[in-house]
C-alpha positions as CSV (number, residue, x, y, z in Angstrom):
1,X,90.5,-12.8,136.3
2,X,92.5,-9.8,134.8
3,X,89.6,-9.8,131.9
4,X,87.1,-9.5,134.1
5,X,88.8,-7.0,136.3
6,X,89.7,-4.8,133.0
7,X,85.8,-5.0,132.1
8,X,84.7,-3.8,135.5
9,X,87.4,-0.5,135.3
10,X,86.3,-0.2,131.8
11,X,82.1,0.1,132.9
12,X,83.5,2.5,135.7
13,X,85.5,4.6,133.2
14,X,82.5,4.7,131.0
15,X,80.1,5.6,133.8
16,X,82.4,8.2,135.4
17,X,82.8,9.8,131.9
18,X,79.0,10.0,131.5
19,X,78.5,11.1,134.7
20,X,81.1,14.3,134.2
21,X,79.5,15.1,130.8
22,X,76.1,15.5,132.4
23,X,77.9,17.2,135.5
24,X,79.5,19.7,132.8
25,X,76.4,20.2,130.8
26,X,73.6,21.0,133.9
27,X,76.7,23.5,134.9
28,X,76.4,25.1,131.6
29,X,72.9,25.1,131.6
30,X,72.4,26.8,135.4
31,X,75.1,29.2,134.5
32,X,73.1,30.4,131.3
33,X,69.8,30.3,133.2
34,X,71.2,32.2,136.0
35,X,72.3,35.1,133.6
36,X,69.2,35.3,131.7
37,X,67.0,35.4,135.2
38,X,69.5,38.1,136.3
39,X,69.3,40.0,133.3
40,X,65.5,39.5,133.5
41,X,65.1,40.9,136.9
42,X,67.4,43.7,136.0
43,X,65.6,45.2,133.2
44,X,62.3,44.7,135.3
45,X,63.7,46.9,137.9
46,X,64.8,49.5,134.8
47,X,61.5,49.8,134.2
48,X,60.2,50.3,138.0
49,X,62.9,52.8,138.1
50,X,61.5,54.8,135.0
51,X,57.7,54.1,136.2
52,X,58.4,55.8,139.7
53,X,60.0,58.6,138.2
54,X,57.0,59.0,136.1
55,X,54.6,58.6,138.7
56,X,56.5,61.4,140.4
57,X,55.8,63.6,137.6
58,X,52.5,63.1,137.1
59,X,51.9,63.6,141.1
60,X,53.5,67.8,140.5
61,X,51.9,68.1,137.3
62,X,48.5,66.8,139.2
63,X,49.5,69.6,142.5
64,X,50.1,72.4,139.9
65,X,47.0,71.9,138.1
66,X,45.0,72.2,141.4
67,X,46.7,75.0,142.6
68,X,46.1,76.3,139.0
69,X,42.2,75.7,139.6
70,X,42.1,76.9,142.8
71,X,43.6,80.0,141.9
72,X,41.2,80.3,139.0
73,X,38.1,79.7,140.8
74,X,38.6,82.0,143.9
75,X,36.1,84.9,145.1
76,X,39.3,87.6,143.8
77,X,39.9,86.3,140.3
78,X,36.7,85.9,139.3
79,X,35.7,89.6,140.7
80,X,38.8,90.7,139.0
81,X,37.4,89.1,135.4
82,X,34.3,90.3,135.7
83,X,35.0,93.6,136.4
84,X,37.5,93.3,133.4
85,X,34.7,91.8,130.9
86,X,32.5,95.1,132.1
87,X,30.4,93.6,135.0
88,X,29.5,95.8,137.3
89,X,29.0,95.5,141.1
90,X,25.1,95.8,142.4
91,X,24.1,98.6,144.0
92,X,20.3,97.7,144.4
93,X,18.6,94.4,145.7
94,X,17.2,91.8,143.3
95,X,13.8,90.8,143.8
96,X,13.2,87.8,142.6
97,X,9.2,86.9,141.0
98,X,8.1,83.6,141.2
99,X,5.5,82.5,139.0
100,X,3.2,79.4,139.5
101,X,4.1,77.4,136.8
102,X,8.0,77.0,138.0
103,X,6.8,76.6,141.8
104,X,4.7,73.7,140.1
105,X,7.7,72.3,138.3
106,X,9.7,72.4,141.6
107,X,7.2,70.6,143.6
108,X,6.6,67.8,140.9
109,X,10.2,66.8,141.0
C-alpha cells in the first residue's frame, strides 16, 4: 500500500514539475514577445512622428511656392519686366489681317 501510494506522489511530483517548467517557459516567451511587439509599435510611431513632420514641410514649401507663382505671374510684375526688358506700352490699335488660308485651317479643326 505505501509503494503504491509513493508511486502515485512520485507521478504527481513529476507532473507538477512539468507542468511549472512549461508555466515558466510560456512566461518567458510572452514576456519577450510582449517587448519586441512594444518596441515594434514604438519605432512605427517614430516614424509617423518624423513622416508628419515632413508632411508639414512640404505643405509651406508647397504655399510658398504658390504665393511665389502667383506673385510672378500678376498683371504688375509682368508690366514691371517688360517695361524693364524695353517693351513699350501701345499707343496705337492693332489691326489684325486675316488671310484665307488660316481661316481655312481654323475651320478644318
Amino acid at each position: 500500500m505505501f509503494k503504491n501510494n509513493f508511486k502515485n506522489e512520485s507521478a504527481g511530483l513529476n507532473l507538477s514539475k512539468i507542468l511549472f517548467k512549461i508555466s515558466l517557459v510560456s512566461l518567458i516567451l510572452s514576456v519577450f514577445a510582449q517587448v519586441y511587439f512594444t518596441n515594434n509599435v514604438a519605432i512605427r510611431s517614430g516614424e509617423l512622428t518624423d513622416l508628419k513632420t515632413k508632411r508639414e514641410t512640404l505643405k509651406k514649401e508647397i504655399a510658398a511656392l504658390e504665393y511665389e507663382d502667383s506673385l510672378l505671374s500678376s498683371l504688375s510684375y509682368l508690366e514691371q519686366k517688360s517695361s524693364e526688358m524695353g517693351f513699350v506700352k501701345m499707343t496705337e490699335n492693332v489691326l489684325a489681317i486675316k488671310s484665307s488660308s488660316t481661316a481655312a485651317a481654323v475651320s478644318i479643326r
